[in-house]
C-alpha positions as a LaTeX table, in Angstrom:
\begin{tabular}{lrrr}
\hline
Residue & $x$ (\AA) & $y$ (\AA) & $z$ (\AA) \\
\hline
Unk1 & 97.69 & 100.12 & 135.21 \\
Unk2 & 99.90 & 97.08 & 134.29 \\
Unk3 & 101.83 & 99.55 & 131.87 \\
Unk4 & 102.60 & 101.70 & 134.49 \\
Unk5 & 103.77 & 99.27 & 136.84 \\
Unk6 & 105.26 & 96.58 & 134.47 \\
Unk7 & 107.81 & 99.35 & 133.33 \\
Unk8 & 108.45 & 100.80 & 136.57 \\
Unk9 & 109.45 & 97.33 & 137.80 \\
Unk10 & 111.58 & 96.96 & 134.73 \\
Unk11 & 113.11 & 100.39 & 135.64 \\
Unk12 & 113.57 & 98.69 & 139.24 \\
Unk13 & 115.33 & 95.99 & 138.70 \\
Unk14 & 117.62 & 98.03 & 135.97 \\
Unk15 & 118.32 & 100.62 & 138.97 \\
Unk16 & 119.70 & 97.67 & 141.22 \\
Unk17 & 122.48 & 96.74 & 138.39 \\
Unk18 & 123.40 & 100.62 & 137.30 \\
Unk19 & 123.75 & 101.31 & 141.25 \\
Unk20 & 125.13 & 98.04 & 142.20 \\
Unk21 & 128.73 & 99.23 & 143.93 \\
Unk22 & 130.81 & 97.07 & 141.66 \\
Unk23 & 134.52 & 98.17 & 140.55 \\
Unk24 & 134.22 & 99.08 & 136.97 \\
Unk25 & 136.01 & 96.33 & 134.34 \\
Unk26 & 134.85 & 95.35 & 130.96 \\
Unk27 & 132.11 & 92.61 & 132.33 \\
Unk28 & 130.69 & 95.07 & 134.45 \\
Unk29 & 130.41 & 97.78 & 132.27 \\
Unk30 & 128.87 & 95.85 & 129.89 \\
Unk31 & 126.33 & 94.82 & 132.19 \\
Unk32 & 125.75 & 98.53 & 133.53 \\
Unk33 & 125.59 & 99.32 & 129.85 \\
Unk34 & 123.23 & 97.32 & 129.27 \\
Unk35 & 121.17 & 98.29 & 132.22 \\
Unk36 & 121.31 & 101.93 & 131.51 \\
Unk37 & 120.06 & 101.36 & 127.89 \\
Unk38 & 117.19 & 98.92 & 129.10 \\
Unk39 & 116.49 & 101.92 & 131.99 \\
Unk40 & 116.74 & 104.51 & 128.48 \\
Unk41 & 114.04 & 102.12 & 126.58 \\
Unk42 & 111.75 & 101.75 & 129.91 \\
Unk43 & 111.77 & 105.64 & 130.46 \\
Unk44 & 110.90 & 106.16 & 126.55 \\
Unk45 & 107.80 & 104.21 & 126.67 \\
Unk46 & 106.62 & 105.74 & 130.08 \\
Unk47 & 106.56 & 109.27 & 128.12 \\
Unk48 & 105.08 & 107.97 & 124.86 \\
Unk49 & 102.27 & 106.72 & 126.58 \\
Unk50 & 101.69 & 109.17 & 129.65 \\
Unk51 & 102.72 & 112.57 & 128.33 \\
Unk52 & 102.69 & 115.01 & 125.87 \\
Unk53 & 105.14 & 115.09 & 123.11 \\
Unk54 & 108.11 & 116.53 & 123.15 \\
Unk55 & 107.58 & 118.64 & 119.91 \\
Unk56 & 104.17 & 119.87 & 121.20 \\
Unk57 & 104.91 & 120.70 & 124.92 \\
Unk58 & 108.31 & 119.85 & 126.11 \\
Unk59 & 107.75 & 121.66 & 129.31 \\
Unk60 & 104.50 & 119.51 & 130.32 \\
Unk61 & 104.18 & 117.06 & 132.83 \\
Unk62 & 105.83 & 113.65 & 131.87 \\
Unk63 & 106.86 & 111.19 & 134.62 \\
Unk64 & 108.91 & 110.96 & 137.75 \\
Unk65 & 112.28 & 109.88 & 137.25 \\
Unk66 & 113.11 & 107.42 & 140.19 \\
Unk67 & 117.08 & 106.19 & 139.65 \\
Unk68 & 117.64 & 105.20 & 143.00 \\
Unk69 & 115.68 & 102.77 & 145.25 \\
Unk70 & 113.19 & 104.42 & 147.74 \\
Unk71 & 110.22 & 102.57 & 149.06 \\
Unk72 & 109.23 & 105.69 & 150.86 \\
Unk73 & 109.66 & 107.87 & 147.77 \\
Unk74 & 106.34 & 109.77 & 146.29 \\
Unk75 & 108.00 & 111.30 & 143.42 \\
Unk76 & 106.14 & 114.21 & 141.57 \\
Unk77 & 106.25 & 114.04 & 138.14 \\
Unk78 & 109.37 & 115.51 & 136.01 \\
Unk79 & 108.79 & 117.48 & 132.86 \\
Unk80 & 109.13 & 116.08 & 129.49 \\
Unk81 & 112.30 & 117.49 & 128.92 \\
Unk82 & 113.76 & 116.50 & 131.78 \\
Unk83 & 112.80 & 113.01 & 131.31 \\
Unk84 & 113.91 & 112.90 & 127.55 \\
Unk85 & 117.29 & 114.68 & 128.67 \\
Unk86 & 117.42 & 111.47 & 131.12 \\
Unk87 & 117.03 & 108.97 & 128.46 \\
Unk88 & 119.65 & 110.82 & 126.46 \\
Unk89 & 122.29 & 110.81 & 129.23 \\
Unk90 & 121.55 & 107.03 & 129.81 \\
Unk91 & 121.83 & 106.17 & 126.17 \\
Unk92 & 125.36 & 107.94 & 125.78 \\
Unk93 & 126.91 & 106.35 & 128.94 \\
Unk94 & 125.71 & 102.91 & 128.09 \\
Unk95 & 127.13 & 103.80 & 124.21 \\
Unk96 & 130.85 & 104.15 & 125.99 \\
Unk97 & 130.62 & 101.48 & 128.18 \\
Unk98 & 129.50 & 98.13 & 126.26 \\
Unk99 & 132.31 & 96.38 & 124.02 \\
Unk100 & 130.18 & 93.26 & 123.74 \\
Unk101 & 128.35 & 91.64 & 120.97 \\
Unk102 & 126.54 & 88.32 & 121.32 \\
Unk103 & 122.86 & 87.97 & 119.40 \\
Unk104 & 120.40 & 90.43 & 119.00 \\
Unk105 & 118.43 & 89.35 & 122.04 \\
Unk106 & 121.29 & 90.87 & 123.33 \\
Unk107 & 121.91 & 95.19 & 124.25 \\
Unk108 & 125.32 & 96.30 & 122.61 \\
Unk109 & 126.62 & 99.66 & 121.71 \\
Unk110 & 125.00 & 99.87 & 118.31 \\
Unk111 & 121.45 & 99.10 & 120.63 \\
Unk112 & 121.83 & 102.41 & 122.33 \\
Unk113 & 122.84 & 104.39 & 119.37 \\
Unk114 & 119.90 & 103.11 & 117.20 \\
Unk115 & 117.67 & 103.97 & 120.24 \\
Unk116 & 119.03 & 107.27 & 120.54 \\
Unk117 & 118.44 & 107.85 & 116.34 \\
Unk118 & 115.21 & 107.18 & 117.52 \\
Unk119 & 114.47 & 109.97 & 120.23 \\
Unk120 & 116.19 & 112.15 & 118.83 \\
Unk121 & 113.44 & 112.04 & 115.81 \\
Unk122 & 110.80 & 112.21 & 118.47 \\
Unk123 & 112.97 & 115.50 & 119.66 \\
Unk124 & 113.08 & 116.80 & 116.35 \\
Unk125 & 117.24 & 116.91 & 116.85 \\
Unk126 & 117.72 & 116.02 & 113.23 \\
Unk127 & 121.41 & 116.44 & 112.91 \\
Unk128 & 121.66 & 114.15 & 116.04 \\
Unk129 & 119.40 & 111.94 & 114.85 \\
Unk130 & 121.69 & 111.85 & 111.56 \\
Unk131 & 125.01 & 111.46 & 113.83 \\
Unk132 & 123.69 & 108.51 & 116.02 \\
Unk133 & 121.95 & 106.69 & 113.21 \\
Unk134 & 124.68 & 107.15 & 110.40 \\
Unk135 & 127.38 & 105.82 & 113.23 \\
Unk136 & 124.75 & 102.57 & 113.25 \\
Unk137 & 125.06 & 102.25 & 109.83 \\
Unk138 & 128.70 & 103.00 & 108.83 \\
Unk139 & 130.10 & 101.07 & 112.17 \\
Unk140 & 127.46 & 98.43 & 113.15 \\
Unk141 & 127.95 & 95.91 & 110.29 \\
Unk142 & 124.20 & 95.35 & 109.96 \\
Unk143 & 122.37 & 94.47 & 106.55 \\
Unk144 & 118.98 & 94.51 & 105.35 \\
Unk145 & 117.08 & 90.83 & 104.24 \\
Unk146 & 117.04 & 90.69 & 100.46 \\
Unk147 & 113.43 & 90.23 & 99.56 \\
Unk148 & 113.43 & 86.93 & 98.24 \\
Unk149 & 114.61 & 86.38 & 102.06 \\
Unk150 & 111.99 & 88.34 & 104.05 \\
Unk151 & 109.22 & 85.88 & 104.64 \\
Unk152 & 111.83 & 83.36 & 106.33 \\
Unk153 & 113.03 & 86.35 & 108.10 \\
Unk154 & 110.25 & 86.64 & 109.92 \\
Unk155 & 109.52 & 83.16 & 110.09 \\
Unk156 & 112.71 & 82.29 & 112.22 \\
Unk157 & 111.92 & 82.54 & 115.71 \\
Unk158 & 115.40 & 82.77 & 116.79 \\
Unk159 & 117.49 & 85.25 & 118.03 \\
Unk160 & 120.38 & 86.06 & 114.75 \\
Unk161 & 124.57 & 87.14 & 115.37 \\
Unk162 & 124.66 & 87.52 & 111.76 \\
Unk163 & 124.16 & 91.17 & 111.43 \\
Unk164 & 120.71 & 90.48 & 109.03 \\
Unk165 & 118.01 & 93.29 & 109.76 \\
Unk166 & 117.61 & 92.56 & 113.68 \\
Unk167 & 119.45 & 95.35 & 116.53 \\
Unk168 & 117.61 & 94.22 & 119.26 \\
Unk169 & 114.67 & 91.74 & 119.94 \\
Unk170 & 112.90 & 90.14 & 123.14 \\
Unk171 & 113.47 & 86.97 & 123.12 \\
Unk172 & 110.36 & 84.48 & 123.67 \\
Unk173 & 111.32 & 80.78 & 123.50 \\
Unk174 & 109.95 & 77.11 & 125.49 \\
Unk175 & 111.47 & 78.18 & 128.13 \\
Unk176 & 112.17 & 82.04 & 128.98 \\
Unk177 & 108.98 & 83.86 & 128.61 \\
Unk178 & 106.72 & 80.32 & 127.86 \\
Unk179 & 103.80 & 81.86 & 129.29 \\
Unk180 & 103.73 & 85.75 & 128.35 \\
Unk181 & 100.99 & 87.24 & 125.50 \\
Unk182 & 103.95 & 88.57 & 123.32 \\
Unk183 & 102.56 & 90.18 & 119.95 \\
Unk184 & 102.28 & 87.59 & 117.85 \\
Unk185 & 99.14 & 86.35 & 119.74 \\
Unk186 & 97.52 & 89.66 & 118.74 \\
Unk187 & 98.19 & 88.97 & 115.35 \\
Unk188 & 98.24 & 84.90 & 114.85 \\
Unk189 & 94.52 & 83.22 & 114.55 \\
Unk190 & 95.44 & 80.39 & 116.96 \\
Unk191 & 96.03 & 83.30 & 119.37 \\
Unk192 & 93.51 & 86.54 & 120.01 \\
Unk193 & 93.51 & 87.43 & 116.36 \\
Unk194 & 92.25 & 90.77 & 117.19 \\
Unk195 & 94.09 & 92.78 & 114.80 \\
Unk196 & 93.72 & 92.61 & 111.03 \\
Unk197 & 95.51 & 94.41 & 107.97 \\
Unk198 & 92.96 & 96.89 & 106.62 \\
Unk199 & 91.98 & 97.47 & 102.49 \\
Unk200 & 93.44 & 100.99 & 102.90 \\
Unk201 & 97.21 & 100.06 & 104.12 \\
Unk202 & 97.07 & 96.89 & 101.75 \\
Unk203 & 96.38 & 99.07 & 99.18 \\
Unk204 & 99.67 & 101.14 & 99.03 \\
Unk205 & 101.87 & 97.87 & 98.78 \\
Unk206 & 102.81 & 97.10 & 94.84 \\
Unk207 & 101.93 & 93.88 & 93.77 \\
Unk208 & 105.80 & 92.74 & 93.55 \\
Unk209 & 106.23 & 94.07 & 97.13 \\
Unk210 & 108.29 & 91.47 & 98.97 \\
Unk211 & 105.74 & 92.65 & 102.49 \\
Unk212 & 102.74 & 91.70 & 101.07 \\
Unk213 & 103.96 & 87.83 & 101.54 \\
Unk214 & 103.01 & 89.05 & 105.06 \\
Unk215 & 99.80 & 89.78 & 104.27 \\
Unk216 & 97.65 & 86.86 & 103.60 \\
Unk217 & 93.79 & 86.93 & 102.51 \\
Unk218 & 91.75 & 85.18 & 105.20 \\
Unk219 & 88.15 & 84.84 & 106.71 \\
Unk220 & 86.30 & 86.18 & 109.81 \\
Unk221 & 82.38 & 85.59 & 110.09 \\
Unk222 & 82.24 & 84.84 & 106.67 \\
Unk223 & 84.28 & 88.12 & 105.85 \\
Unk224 & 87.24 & 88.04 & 103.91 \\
Unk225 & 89.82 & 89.72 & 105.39 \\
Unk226 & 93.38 & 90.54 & 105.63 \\
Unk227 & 95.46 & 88.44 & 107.90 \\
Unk228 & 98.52 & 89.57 & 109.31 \\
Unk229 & 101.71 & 86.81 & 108.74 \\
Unk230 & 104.56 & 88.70 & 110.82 \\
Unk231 & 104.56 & 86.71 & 113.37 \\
Unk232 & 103.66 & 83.20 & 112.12 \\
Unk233 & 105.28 & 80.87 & 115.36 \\
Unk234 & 103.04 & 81.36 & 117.93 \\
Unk235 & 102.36 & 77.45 & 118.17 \\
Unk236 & 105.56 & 76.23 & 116.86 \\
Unk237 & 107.35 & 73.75 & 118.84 \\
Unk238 & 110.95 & 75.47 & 118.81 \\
Unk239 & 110.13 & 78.99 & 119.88 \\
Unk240 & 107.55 & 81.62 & 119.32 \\
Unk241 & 108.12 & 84.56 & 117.61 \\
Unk242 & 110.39 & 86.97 & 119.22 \\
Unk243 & 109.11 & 91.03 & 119.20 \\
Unk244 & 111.44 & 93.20 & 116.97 \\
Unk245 & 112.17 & 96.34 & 119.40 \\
Unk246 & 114.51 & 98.17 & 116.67 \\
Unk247 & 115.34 & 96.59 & 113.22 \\
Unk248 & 118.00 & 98.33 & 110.47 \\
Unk249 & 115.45 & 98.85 & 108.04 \\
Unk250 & 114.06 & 101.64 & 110.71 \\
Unk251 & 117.96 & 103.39 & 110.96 \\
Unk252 & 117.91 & 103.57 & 107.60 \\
Unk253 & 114.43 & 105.32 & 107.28 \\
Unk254 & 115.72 & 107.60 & 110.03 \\
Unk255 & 118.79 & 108.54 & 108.27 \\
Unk256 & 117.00 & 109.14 & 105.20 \\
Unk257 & 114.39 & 111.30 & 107.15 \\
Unk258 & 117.29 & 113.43 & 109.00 \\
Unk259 & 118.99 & 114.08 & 105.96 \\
Unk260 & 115.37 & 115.65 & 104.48 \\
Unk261 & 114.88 & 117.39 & 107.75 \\
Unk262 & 118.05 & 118.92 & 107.84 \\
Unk263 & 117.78 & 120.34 & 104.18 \\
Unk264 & 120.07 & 120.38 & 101.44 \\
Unk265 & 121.04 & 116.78 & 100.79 \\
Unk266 & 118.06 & 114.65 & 99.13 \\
Unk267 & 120.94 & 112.78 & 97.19 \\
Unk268 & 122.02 & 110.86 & 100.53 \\
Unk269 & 117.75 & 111.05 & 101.83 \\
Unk270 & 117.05 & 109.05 & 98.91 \\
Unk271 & 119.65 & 106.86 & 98.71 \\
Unk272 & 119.03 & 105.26 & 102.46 \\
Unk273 & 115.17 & 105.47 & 101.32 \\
Unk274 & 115.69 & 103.62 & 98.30 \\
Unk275 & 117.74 & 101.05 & 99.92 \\
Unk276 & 114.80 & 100.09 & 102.21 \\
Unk277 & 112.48 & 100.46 & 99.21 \\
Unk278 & 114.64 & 98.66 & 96.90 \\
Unk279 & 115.64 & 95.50 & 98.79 \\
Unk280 & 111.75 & 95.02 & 99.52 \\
Unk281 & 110.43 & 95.35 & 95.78 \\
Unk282 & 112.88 & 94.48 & 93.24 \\
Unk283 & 110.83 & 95.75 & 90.43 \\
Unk284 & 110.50 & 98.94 & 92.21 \\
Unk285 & 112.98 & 101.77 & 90.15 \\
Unk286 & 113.47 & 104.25 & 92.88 \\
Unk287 & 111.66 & 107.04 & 94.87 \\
Unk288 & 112.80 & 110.49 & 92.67 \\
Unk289 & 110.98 & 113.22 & 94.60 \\
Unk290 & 112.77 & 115.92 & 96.61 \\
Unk291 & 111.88 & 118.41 & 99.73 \\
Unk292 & 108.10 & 117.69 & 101.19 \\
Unk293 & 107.24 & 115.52 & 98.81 \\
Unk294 & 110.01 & 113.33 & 99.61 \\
Unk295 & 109.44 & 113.73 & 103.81 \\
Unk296 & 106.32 & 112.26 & 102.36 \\
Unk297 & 107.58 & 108.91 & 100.94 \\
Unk298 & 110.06 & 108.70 & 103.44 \\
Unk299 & 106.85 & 108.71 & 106.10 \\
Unk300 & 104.75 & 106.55 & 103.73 \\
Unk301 & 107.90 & 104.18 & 103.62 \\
Unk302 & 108.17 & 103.69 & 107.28 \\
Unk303 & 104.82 & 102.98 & 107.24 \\
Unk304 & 104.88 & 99.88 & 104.93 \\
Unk305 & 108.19 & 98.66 & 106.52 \\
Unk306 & 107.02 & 98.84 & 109.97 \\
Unk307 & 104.14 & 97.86 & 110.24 \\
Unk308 & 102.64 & 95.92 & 112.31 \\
Unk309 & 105.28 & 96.53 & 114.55 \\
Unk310 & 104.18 & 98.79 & 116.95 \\
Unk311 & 105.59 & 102.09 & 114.94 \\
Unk312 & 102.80 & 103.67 & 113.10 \\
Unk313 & 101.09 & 105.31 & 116.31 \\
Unk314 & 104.10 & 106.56 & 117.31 \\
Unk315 & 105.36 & 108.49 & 114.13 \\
Unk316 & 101.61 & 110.25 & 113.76 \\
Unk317 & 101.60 & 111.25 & 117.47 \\
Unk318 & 105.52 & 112.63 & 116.77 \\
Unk319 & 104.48 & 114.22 & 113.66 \\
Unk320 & 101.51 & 115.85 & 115.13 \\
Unk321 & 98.97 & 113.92 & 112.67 \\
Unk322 & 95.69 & 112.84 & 113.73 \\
Unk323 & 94.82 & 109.48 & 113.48 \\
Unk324 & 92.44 & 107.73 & 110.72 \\
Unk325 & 91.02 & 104.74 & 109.47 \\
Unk326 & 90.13 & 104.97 & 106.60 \\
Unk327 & 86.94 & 103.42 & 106.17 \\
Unk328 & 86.48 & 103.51 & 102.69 \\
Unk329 & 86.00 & 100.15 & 101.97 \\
Unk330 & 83.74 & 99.07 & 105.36 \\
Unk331 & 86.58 & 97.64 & 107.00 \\
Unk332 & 84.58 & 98.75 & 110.35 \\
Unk333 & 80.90 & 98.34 & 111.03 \\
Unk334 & 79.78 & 101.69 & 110.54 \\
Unk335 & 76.89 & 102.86 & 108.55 \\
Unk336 & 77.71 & 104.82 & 106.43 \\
Unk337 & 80.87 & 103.75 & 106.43 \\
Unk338 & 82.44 & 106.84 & 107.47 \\
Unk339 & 86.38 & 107.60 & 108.14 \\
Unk340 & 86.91 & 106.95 & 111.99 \\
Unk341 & 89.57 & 109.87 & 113.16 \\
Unk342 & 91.08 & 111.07 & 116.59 \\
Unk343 & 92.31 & 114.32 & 116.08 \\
Unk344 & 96.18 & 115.12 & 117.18 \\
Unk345 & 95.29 & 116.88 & 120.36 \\
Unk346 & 92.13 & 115.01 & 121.62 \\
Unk347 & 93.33 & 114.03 & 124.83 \\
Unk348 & 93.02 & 110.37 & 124.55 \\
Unk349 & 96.14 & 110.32 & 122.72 \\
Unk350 & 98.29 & 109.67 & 125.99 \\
Unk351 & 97.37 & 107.11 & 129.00 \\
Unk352 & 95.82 & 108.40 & 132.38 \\
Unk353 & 97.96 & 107.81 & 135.59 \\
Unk354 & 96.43 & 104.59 & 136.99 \\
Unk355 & 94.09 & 105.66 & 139.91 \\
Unk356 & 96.65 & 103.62 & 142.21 \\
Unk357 & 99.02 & 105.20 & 141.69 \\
Unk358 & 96.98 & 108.58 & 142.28 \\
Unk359 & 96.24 & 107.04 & 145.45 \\
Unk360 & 99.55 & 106.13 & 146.62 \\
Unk361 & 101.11 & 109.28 & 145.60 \\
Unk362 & 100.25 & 112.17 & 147.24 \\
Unk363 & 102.78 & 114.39 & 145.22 \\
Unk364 & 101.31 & 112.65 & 141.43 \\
Unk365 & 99.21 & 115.09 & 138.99 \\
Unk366 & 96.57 & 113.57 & 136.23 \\
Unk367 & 97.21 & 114.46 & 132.92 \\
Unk368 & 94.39 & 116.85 & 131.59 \\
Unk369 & 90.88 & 115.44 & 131.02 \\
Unk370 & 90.66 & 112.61 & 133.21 \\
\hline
\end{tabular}
């Protein structure tokens, strides 16, 4: 439920600036562009997590689109198509209206481009994917963190205006957002600790893989296990660590993947996938392979770089993949310690509506199965 409504009352309170009757100059369309792109984000996650995907069933339920403020409203629920086409429109207004560029707990221009690289992957619009996310990378002055560089990368809890690796991040510091279970807490072992780095994904790292400084061996009941280091500031004085929402590593990876999709130029897809590849494992001499093979490292690449951040889920439900754990090594306590798997169209691969808002909304449908 507190998905639901936390990201409806983010869409809320973006509404109120977008619609705020304001005459347009450079401050306020900055403002409105950053609205729209933070209304763009909000609307993105609703569908992830409450509707089909776009590639399986773009005609399906996903969620109402409310852009105006309506107390009495009891919207019904938009398709998916319509609510991607909303995101789209949002994304390209806010594009044209920001000119500003502060840190990147800040939106700019180069924000809503690299978020609509992004969709458009999840649409399977490949040469718009290429469009948005090459204009990132020729125009945004971004760079990626040399690998001798990456573990105080992610050790600096502070927002960066330096172009290095971070687009956009929420910002959690002693003051703004003190009190709120960001995902480091998930991760860190002063926090919940919940989640651990399993044998199988440790596995695929090289040993002269800059990432696996992230990854350090621990212990949990007298287990050893692998302990994820991303986020390593959840009790540091200064400021906790602040959650990556898009990085330039990713643009990259989608570049290189839209250039594979498209067909015909595996030069330029392995030159963006190599530059990810190469700046995290200096030893490493290149990824060779073309067509499939190559979608393949490009996929097994974003896997690596990402995660941890909230990514992997999301490229297996876009790619139609089921998901599995490899259980291989008894990671989980099964016995025998078989593979755990939820297929790609078991129906607990998207949210139910919350039951309140089933009750408050006369005009809401449940998604299938619930």
């Amino acid at each position: 439920m507190s998905t639901w409504m936390e990201i409806y009352n983010t869409i809320l309170s973006a509404n109120s600036v977008i619609n705020a009757n304001i005459p347009g100059d450079a401050k306020s369309n900055q403002l409105r562009g950053e609205a729209l792109t933070v209304r763009a984000l909000s609307y993105f996650e609703l569908i992830k997590f409450f509707a089909l995907p776009y590639l399986q069933d773009s005609t399906a339920p996903g969620v109402p689109l409310v852009l105006q403020y309506n107390p009495q409203l009891t919207p019904p629920r938009n398709t998916v198509a319509e609510v991607y086409s909303q995101i789209e429109t949002d994304l390209v207004q806010a594009y044209g209206l920001m000119t500003t560029t502060k840190n990147s707990s800040y939106v700019t221009k180069y924000v809503a481009q690299s978020l609509l690289a992004r969709m458009y992957l999840f649409k399977g619009e490949w040469s718009s994917a290429l469009t948005s996310a090459q204009d990132v990378v020729m125009n945004g002055g971004y760079s990626l963190t040399p690998a001798q560089f990456l573990q105080n990368y992610w050790s600096n809890p502070f927002p960066v205006a330096n172009g290095v690796e971070t687009i956009f991040e929420v910002e959690f510091d002693q003051i703004n957002n003190n009190g709120t279970d960001d995902l480091d807490a998930i991760y860190d072992q002063n926090g919940y600790g919940d989640i651990l780095c399993t044998d199988d994904l440790y596995s695929i790292y090289s040993s002269t893989d800059a990432r696996l400084g992230l990854i350090e061996a621990g212990n949990r009941a007298g287990t050893t296990v692998w302990v994820v280091n991303k986020y390593p500031n959840l009790s540091n004085a200064n400021g906790k660590d602040n959650t990556k929402v898009i990085r330039y590593a990713e643009v990259l990876l989608t570049l290189a993947e839209a250039y594979n999709r498209i067909g015909g130029n595996d030069l330029a897809a392995r030159t963006y996938l190599n530059q990810v590849a190469d700046a995290r494992d200096t030893a490493f001499t290149g990824y060779t392979d073309s067509g499939p093979q190559l979608l393949n490292d490009i996929i097994s690449e974003r896997r690596k770089e990402l995660a941890f951040e909230g990514q992997r889920y999301w490229d297996l439900v876009r790619l139609g993949q089921p998901v599995i754990r490899n259980n291989s090594s008894g990671n989980y306590s099964l016995v025998p310690p078989a593979d755990l798997t939820l297929p790609a169209l078991d129906i607990r691969r998207i949210f139910p509506i919350p039951q309140a808002e089933m009750n408050a909304n006369k005009n809401m449908k449940q998604n299938p199965g619930y």
